[in-house]
C-alpha positions in Angstrom: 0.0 0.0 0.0 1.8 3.0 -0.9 1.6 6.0 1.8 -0.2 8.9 1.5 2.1 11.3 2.6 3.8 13.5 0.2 6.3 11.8 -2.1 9.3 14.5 -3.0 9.2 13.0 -6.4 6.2 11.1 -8.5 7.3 9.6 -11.6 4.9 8.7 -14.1 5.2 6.3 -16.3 8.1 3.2 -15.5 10.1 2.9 -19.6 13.3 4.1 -20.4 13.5 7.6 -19.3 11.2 7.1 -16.1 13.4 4.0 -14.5 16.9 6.4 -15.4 15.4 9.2 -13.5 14.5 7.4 -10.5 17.5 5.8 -9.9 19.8 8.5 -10.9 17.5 10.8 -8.3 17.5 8.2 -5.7 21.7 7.9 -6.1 21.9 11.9 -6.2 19.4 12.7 -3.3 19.5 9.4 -1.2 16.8 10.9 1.7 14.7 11.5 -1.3 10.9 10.0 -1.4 10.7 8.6 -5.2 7.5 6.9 -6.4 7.2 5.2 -9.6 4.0 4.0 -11.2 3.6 2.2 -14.2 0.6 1.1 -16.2 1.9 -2.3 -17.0 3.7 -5.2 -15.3 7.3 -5.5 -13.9 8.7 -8.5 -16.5 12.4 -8.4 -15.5 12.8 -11.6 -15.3 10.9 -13.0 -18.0 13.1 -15.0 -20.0 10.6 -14.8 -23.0 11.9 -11.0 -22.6 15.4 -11.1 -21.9 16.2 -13.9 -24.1 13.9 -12.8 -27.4 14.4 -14.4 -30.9 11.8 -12.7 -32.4 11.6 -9.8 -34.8 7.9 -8.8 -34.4 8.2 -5.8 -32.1 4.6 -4.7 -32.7 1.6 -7.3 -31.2 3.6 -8.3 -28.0 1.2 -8.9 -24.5 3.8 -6.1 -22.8 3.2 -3.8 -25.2 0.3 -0.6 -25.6 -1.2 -2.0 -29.5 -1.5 1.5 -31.0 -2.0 1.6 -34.4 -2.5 5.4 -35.9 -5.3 7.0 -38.0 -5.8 6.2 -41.6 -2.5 7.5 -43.1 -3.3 10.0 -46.0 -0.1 9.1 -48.1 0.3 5.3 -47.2 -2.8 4.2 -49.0 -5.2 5.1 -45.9 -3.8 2.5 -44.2 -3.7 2.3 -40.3 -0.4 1.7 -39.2 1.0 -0.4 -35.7 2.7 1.9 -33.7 2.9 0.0 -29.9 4.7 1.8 -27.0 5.9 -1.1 -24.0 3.9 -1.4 -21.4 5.8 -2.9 -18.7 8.2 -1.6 -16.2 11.0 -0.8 -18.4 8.9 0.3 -21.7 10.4 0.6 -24.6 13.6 -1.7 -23.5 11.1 -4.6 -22.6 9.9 -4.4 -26.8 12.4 -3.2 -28.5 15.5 -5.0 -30.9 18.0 -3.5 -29.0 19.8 -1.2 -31.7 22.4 1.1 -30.1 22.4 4.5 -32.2 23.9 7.3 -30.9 22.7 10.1 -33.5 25.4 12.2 -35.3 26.8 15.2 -34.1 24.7 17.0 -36.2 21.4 16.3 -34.8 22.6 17.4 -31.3 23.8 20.1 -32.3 20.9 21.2 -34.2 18.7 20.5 -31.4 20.8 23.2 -28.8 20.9 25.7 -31.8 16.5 25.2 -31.4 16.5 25.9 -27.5 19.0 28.2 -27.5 20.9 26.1 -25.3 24.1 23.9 -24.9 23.6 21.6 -23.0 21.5 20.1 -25.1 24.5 20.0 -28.2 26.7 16.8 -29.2 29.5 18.1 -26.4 26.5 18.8 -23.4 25.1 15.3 -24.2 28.7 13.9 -24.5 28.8 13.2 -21.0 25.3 11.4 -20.7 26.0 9.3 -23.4 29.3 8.0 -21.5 27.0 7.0 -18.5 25.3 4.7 -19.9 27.7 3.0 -22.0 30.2 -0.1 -21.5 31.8 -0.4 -24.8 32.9 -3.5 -26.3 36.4 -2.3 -27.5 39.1 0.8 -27.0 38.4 2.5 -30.8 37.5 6.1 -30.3 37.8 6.0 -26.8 37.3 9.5 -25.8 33.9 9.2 -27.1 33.0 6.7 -25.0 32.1 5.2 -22.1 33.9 2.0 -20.5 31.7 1.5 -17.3 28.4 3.0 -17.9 25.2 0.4 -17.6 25.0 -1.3 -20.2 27.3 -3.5 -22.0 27.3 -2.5 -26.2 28.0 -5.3 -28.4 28.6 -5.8 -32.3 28.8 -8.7 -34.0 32.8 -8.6 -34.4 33.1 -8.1 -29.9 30.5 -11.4 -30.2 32.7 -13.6 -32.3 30.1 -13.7 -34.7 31.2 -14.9 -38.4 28.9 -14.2 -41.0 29.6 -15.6 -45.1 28.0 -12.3 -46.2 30.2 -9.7 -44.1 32.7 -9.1 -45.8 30.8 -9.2 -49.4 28.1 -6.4 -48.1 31.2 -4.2 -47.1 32.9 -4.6 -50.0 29.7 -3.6 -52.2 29.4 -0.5 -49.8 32.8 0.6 -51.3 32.2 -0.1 -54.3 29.1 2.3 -54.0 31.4 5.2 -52.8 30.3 4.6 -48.9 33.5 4.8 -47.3 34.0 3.2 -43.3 33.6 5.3 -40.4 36.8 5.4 -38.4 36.7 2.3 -36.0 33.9 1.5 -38.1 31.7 3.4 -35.3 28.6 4.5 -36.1 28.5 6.4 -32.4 31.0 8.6 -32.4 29.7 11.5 -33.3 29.7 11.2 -37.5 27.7 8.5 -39.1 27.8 9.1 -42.6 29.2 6.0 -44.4 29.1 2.4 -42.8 30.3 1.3 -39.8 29.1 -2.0 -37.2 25.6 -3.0 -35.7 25.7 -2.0 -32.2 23.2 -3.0 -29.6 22.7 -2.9 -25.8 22.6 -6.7 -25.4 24.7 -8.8 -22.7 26.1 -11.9 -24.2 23.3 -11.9 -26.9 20.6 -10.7 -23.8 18.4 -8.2 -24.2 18.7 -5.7 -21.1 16.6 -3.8 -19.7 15.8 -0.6 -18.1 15.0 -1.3 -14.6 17.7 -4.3 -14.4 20.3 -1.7 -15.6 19.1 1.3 -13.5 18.7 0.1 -9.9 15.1 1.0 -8.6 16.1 0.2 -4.7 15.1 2.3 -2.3 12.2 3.6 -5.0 9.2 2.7 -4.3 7.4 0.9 -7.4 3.5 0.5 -8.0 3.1 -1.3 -11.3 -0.2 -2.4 -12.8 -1.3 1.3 -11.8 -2.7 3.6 -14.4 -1.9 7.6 -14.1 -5.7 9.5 -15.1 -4.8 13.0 -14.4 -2.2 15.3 -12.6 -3.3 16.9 -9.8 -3.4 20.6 -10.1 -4.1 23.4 -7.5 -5.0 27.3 -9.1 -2.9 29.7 -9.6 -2.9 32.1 -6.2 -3.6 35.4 -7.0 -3.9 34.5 -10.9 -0.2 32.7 -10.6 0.6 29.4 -11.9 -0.9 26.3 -11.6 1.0 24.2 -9.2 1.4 20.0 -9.7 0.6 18.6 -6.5 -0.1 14.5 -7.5 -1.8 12.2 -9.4 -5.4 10.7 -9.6 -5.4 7.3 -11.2 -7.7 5.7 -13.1 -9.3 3.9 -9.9 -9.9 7.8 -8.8 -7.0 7.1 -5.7 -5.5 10.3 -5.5 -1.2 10.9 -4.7 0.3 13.7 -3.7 3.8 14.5 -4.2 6.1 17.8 -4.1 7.3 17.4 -8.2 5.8 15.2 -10.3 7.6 14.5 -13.3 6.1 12.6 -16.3 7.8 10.1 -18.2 5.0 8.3 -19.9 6.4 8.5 -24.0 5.2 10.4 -27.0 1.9 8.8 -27.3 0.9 9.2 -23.6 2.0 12.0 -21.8 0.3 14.4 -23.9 -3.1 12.7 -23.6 -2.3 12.6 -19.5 -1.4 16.3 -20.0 -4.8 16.9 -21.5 -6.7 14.8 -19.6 -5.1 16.9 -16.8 -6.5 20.0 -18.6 -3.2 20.7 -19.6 -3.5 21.2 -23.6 -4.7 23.1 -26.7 -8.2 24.4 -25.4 -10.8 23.8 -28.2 -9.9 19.8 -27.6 -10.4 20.0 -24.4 -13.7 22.1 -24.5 -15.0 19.2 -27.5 -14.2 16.6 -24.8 -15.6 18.6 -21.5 -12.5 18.9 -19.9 -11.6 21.8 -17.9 -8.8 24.0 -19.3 -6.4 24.6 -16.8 -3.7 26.3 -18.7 -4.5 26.8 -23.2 -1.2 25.0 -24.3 -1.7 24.7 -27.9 1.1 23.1 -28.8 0.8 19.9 -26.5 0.3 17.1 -28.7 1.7 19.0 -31.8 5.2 18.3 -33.5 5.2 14.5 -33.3 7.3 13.0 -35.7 8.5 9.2 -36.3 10.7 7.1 -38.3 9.6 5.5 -41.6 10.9 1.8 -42.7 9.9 -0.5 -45.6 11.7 -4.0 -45.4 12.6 -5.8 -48.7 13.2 -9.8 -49.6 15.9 -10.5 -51.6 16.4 -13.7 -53.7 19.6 -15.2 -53.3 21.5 -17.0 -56.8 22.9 -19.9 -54.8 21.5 -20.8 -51.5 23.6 -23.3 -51.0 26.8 -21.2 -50.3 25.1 -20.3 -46.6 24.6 -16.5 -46.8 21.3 -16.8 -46.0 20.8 -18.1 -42.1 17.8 -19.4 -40.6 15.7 -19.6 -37.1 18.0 -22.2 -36.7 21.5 -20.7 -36.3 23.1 -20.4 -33.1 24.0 -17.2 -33.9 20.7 -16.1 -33.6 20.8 -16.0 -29.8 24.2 -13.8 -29.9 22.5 -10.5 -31.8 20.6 -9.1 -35.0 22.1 -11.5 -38.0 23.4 -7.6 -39.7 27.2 -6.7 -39.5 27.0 -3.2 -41.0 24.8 -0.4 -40.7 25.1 2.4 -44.1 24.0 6.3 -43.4 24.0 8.2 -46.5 23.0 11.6 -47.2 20.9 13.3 -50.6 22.8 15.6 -52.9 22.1 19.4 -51.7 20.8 20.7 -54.5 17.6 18.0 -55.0 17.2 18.9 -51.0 16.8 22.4 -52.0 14.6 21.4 -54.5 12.6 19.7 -52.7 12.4 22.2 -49.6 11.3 24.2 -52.0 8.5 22.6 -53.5 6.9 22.0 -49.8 7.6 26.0 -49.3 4.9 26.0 -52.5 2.9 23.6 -51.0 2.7 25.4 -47.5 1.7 29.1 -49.6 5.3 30.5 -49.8 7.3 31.4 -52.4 8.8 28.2 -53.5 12.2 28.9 -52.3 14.1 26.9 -49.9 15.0 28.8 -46.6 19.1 29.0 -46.6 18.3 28.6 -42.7 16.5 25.7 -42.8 18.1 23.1 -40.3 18.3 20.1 -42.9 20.9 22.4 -44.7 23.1 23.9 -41.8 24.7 20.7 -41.3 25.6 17.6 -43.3 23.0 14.8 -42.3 22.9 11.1 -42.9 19.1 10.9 -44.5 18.7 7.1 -44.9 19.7 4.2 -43.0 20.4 1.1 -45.0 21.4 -2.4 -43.6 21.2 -5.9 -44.9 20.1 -8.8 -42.9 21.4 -12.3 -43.7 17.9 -13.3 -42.9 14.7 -13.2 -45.0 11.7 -11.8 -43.3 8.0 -12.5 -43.2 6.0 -14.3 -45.4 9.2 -15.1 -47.4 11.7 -15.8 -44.5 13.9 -16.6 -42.2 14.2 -19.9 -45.1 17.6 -19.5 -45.8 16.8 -18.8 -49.5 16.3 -15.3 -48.5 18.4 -12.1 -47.3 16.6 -8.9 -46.6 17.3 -5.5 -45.9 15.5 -2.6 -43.8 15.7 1.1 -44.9 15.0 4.1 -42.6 14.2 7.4 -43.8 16.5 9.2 -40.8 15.2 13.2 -40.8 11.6 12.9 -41.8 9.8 16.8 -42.2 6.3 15.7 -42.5 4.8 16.1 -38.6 2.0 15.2 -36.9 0.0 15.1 -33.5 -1.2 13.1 -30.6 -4.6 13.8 -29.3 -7.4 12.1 -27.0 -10.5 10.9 -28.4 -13.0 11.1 -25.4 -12.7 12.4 -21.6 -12.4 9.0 -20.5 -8.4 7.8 -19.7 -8.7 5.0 -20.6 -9.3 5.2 -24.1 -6.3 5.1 -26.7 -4.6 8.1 -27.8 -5.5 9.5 -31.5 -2.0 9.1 -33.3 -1.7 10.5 -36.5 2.2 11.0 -37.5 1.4 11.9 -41.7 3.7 10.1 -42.7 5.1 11.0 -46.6 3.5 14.0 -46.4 6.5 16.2 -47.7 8.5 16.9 -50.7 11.4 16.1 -49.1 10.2 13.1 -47.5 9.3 11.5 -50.7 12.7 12.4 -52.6 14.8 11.3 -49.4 12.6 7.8 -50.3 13.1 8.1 -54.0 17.2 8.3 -53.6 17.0 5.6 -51.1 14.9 3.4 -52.8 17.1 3.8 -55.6 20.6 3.4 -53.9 19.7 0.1 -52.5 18.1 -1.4 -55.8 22.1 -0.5 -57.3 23.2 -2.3 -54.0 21.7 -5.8 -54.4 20.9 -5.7 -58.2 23.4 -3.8 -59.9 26.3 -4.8 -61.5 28.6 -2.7 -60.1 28.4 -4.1 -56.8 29.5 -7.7 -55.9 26.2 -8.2 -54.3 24.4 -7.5 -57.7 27.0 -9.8 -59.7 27.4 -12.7 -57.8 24.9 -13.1 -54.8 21.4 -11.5 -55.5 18.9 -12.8 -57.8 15.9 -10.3 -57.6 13.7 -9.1 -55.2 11.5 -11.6 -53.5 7.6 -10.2 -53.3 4.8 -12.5 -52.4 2.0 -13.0 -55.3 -0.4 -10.6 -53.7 1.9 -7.8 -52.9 0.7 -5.5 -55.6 3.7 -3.5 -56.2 6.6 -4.9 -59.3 9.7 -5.9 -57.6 12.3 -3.0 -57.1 14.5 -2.4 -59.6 17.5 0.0 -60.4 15.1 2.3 -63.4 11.9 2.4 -61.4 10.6 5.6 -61.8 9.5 8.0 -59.3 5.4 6.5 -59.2 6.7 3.0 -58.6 9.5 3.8 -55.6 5.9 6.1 -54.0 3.4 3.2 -54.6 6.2 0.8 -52.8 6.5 3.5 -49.9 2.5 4.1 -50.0 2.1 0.2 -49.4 5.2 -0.9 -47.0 5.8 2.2 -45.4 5.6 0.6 -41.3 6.7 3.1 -38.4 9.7 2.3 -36.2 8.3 3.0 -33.1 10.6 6.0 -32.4 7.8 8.3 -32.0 9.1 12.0 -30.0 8.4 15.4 -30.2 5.2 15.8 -28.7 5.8 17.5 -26.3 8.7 19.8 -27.6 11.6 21.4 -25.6 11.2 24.8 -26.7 7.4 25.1 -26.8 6.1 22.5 -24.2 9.0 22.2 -21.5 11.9 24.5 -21.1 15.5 23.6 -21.8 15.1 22.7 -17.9 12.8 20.3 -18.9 9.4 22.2 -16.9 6.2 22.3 -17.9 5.9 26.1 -19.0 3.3 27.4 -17.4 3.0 25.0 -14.3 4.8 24.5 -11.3 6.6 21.5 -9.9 5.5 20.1 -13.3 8.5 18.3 -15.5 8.6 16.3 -18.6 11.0 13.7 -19.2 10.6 11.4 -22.5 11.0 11.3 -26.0 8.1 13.7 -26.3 10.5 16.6 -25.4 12.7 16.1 -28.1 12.1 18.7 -30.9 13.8 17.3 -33.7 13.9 14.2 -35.6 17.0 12.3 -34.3 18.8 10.5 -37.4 18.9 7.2 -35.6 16.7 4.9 -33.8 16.2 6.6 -30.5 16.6 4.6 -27.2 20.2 5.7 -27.3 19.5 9.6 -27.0 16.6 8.7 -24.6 18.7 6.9 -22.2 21.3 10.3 -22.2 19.0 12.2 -21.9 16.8 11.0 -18.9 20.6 11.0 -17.5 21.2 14.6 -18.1 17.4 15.4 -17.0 18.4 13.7 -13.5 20.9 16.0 -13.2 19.4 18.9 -13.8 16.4 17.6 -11.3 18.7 17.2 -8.2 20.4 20.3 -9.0 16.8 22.3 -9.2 
């Protein structure tokens, strides 16, 4: 039974960034009162969990199974988009993929909030926290004792037939090695080594990584609303608890929310916290008009391609099988590329004309202060669903990295425990759609061209199933066929963020403006699209958040 005294801290929401506060709180301010509660289960030692084979990250029972609206530009398709719903989130779901994010994106985000501890050097530190690195390349950059051990398929012993084929075919595309062949060090475009927070082929977790003794846990336990108290003498607002879904009401000192992209702005809204006509259409008192709650969301794009092999008896396709299965991700190599500039302008350009301006690309624009990797390719000596894992079958999974098109989170009733309303639009840009195109077309000259060894020696065609409706990809499809493949693969990533945005929502400080003793601590906050999967910059920065907590 928890107490009903004040707590000094109330976390909501046990994933990624909620576990990394309360422990990092609890170690900086050891007399502190820290409650966690979490909406789903504490599964830390499920072995189902820590020991996963599987590559379905979308319909699992410790997961929320979102799926968005009807996407405009993907054929009005609904799309799975599932947040974890255990103690530990995201990390209890997820495939473990350790991407730091380049330089560049940091450094863009600081230039956004006007401050720098949110650049590549501020986060520099975090980043080092959480990371035991599997070898001594690059070692300034990072860290050698942090919580969780970072493996690659070379630090594993793993020997693939393909790995040194798919790397030779990267040079011969002009992608060059990253030095160390690191893609987290701070540059990541050319190719460099999977990474991924797995101990001896484990998965690990957030709260088995972050200690949560001496916090004080309630899992199971669904957050309705924040408790707020009015503004004296027309001041702030002021946080004072939480009212779960049972109507039991906690009251705590700071309550900080941690609850991801999809549900902390529905428990901000729900709290009257939000943009005021949605909470008047849902007769919920507005407490404070914050307009952009909810706006600003953005996620990752992936389509995932089959790939025929000529001769599957040579072994470079593996199968559920394999013992190396249980070590990691059957990929070696991970390939960030970038876009020529002067299609980006183009591009930015055309949605400038779409939007009512002038059709000329702002020189300011953030995709072109910096060099950016735009796509993410890598090729998995695996085939995937329906075709695969048969060992006739490779595959390969491309990200779009620095989508433009954004969307929103909203609620769909007053009641909390309905389901968010998620509607990213994805491919709903210019330059979303010619980042695709150049992708699409760079990874058709990968595995089919004959430039490449792939193309000559190891790839027969793409592999679609008879009712995919799309021709398979080739290196002359024109600009309709690489859309209609987008329009009917395109699949999110799960890396929703921005919801909430540093800038607009929370401070650089990470408070609530507007409200008191209110703090939000997630991917929501981040106000640009990372160009990497994100867990890695979640994980630095609920460590730098702590900080600036116990120092507030």
């Amino acid at each position: 039974m928890v107490s009903s005294e004040d707590w000094d801290y109330i976390v909501v929401g046990g994933g990624l960034a909620g576990c990394v506060v309360a422990s990092r709180l609890k170690e900086y301010k050891q007399t502190a009162r820290i409650l966690v509660i979490e909406a789903g289960a504490d599964v830390s030692h499920d072995q189902g969990i820590l020991n996963f084979q599987s590559l379905d990250f979308s319909g699992q029972k410790f997961a929320w199974t979102y799926e968005t609206l009807p996407q405009e530009q993907l054929e009005k398709r609904k799309v799975d988009i599932p947040a974890g719903k255990a103690l530990g989130g995201g990390s209890v779901i997820n495939g473990c993929g350790w991407f730091r994010g380049s330089r560049a994106d940091f450094d863009s985000w600081a230039d956004l909030v006007q401050e720098p501890r949110w650049s590549y050097e501020g986060q520099l530190q975090y980043f080092k926290k959480t990371e035991k690195w599997h070898d001594n390349e690059n070692a300034e950059e990072h860290g050698h004792d942090g919580k969780f051990q970072i493996e690659s398929p070379v630090s594993t012993n793993r020997e693939y037939p393909l790995a040194d084929l798919t790397a030779q075919a990267w040079r011969e595309m002009g992608i060059e090695p990253l030095p160390g062949n690191d893609m987290n060090a701070g540059a990541n475009l050319g190719y460099g080594q999977l990474n991924e927070n797995r101990r001896e082929g484990a998965r690990q977790i957030a709260p088995l990584a972050y200690s949560l003794e001496g916090v004080t846990v309630m899992t199971d336990s669904h957050v309705a609303s924040i408790l707020l108290s009015d503004g004296e003498n027309g001041g702030e607002p002021k946080a004072t608890g939480v009212r779960l879904t049972n109507e039991t009401e906690i009251r705590g000192k700071q309550v900080i929310v941690s609850a991801g992209a999809y549900r902390t702005p529905q428990i901000l809204m729900h709290s009257g916290l939000g943009p005021k006509a949605v909470l008047e259409k849902h007769g919920i008192r507005t407490v404070l008009d914050a307009p952009e709650v909810g706006q600003n969301f953005s996620d990752h794009v992936m389509v995932r391609m089959n790939w025929k092999l000529k001769d599957p008896s040579k072994g470079y396709a593996i199968d559920f099988t394999n013992p190396l299965l249980a070590k990691g991700t059957p990929i070696n190599y991970v390939a960030s590329t970038a876009v020529p500039r002067g299609d980006l302008e183009a591009a930015l350009a055309r949605d400038d004309t779409d939007t009512g301006g002038k059709g000329v690309a702002d020189p300011d624009h953030p995709l072109l202060k910096r060099d950016f990797a735009m796509m993410e390719t890598m090729v998995m000596y695996l085939g995937v669903p329906p075709l695969g894992p048969d060992g006739i079958h490779i595959s390969s999974f491309l990200m779009a990295m620095k989508p433009t098109s954004r969307g929103t989170v909203t609620i769909s009733s007053r009641n909390p425990a309905d389901p968010p309303v998620l509607d990213p639009k994805y491919y709903a840009t210019e330059v979303d759609r010619y980042v695709w195109r150049h992708g699409l077309r760079r990874v058709a000259r990968l595995m089919t061209g004959e430039t490449t060894v792939l193309g000559r020696e190891v790839v027969e065609a793409e592999a679609l199933p008879p009712d995919a409706g799309i021709e398979p990809l080739t290196i002359d499809a024109s600009d309709e066929d690489l859309d209609k493949r987008v329009r009917a693969q395109g699949i999110s990533t799960y890396h929703g963020a921005g919801s909430c945005s540093m800038g607009s929502v929370v401070d650089s400080d990470l408070r609530f403006k507007g409200v008191r003793n209110l703090r939000v601590v997630d991917a929501s906050v981040i106000p640009i699209a990372i160009g990497a999967h994100i867990q890695a910059a979640v994980y630095a920065l609920a460590e730098q958040a702590a900080f600036i907590i116990s120092e507030g």
